[in-house]
Structures are given as C-alpha cells and as structure tokens.
N, C-alpha and C positions, 0 to 999 in steps of 0.2 A: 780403418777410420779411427779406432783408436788412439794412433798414433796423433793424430793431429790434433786430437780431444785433447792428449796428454799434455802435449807441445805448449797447446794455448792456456792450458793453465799453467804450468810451467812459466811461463814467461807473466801473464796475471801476478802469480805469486811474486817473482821477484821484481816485477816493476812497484808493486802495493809496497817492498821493503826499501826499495835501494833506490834513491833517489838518481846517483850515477849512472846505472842499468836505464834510466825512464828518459834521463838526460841523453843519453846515449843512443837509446831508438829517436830522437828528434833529429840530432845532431845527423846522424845515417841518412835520417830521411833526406835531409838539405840537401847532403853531398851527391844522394843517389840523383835528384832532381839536376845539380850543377853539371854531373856528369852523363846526362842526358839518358836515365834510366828511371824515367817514368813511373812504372811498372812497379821498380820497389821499392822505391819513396814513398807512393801511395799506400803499399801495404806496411810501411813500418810506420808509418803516420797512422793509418786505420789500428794496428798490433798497440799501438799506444792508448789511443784513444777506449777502443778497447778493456784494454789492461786498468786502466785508471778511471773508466765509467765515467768519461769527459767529454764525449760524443752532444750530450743535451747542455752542458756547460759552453764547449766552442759553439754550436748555433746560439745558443741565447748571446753569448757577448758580439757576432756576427750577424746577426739578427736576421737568420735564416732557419729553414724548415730542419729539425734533427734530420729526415729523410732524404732531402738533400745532399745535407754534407755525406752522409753513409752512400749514397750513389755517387757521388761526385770522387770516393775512394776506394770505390768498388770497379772489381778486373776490367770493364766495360765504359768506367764512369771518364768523363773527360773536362778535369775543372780547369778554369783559364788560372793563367800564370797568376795575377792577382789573386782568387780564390785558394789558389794552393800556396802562398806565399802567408796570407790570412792565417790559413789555418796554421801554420806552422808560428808563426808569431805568436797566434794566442797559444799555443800550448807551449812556447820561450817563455809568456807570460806566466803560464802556471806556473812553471817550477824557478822562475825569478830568474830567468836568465837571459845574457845575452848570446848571438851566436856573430861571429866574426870571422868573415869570410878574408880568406888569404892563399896565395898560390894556385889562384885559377888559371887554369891554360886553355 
C-alpha cells in the first residue's frame, strides 16, 4: 500500500509545480473519454482534482454537492456525458485553457 501512498504524492507534488503535468492530466482525461475508456478519464480527472484540492472549487462553480462530484468519479460512479464534460471545462477553466479536439475517428 505504500506504493500507492507514494505514487499519489508524487503526482500532488508535481501537479502543485508544473502547470504542463496538471494540463496534461485534463487533456488525458478528455482523450481517454473520446476514446471510449471511461474508467480512466475519470481517475485522471479525480488524480487532478485531487492533486490540486479543487474537488470543492468545481462543485461550487457547478453548483453541486462536493460528494457528488467525488462519487460521480469514483470506480462505481456513472456521471452523464453533460456532467463529465462540466467537470472537465471548469477545470480547462482553472488553468486558463482551451482544449481542441482534432483527429477523432
């Protein structure tokens, strides 16, 4: 168990430093969702959120229960397309960016 303690600070750490690395678990999430893998979109969206203690940030600007969005990206959780689309916006919002989808098959 260790290892996974490790892991998630690890990634804490360098998402709190490198604004690239925090852009970059969004940008994953997206593709992992376009590419019809669920599963780990939602845990690099939840690794973000996370990392950057913006879990009560995205409900407040979604104006939903913190508890919610944490189940709704939890292994179990099943958000509609709309809600998982939300959440990934406001967090393009945090870090001021846009995301631009291209070469979808």
């Amino acid at each position: 168990m260790r290892l996974a303690k490790d892991f998630q600070d690890t990634v804490r750490a360098r998402a709190k430093e490198e604004k690239v690395f925090r852009e970059a678990l969004i940008v994953e999430a997206a593709n992992a969702l376009f590419q019809g893998d669920v599963l780990t979109g939602k845990s690099l969206i939840k690794d973000y959120l996370n990392a950057t203690d913006a879990f009560s940030s995205v409900a407040a600007e979604l104006g939903k229960d913190e508890k919610s969005i944490r189940r709704m990206l939890g292994p179990r959780g099943n958000p509609t397309l709309t809600n998982y689309m939300n959440i990934i916006k406001t967090c393009l919002g945090f870090e001021q960016m846009k995301l631009t989808v291209s070469g979808c098959r």
